[in-house]
C-alpha positions in Angstrom: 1.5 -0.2 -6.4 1.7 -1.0 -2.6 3.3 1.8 -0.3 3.7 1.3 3.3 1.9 3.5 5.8 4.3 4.2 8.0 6.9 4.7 5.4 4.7 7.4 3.6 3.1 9.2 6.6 7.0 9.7 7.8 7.4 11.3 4.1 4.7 13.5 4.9 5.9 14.8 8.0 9.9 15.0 6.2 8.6 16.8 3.7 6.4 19.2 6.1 9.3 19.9 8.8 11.3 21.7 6.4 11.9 25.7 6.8 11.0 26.3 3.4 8.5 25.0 0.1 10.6 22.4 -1.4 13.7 22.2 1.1 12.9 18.7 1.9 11.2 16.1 -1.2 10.3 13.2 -1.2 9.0 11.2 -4.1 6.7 7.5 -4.5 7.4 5.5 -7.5 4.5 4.7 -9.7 5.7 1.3 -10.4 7.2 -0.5 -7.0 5.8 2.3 -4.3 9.5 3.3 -3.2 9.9 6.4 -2.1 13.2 8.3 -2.8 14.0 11.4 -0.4 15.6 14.8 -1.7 16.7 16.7 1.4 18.8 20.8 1.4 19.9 20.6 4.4 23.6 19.5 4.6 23.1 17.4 7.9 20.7 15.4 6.4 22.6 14.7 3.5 23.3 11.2 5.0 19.5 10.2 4.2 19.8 11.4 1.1 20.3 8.5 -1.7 21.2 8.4 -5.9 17.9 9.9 -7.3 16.5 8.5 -10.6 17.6 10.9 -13.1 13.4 11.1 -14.5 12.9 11.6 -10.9 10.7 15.1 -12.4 9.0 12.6 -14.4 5.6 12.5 -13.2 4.4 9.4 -15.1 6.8 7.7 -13.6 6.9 9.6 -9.8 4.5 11.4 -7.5 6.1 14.3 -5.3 4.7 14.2 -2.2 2.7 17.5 -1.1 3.6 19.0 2.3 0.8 19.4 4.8 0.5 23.0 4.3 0.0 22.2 0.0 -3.1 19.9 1.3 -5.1 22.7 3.1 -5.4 20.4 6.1 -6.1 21.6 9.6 -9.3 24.3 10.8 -10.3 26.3 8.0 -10.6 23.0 6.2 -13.2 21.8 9.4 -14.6 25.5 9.5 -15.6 25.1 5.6 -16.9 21.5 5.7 -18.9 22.2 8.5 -20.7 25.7 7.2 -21.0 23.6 3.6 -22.5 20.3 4.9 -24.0 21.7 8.5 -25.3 25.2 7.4 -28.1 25.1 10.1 -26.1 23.3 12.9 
């Protein structure tokens, strides 16, 4: 299933903005790589579109992880670099 970059790494950084864990969602479809957006805030609502109702199907749909859920950032650098560079 092809997704587009841009399209995905703007997902990321939806999902990530929000105040909270879960306020903003976004989904890829398995199948055709569309990604479906699931937004709390009211003034957003205007992004938001009909979700599938097996959207919570994850055969079918991948939730896309907010930064923070992927570790990313410097402990992740700190702990490659004492694992793979202990004498450096």
């Amino acid at each position: 299933m092809p997704v587009d970059f841009e399209e995905l790494l703007t997902a990321v950084e939806a999902v990530s903005s929000g105040g909270g864990y879960g306020e903003h969602e976004a989904f890829v479809c398995r199948q055709t790589g569309k990604i479906y957006w699931r937004f709390d805030d009211s003034d957003l609502n205007e992004f938001d579109e009909e979700l599938p109702d097996d959207i919570e199907d994850e055969e079918k749909y991948i939730l896309i992880p907010n930064r923070n859920t992927l570790d990313l950032g410097k402990p992740l650098v700190l702990r490659f670099a004492r694992e793979c560079l202990p004498n450096d």
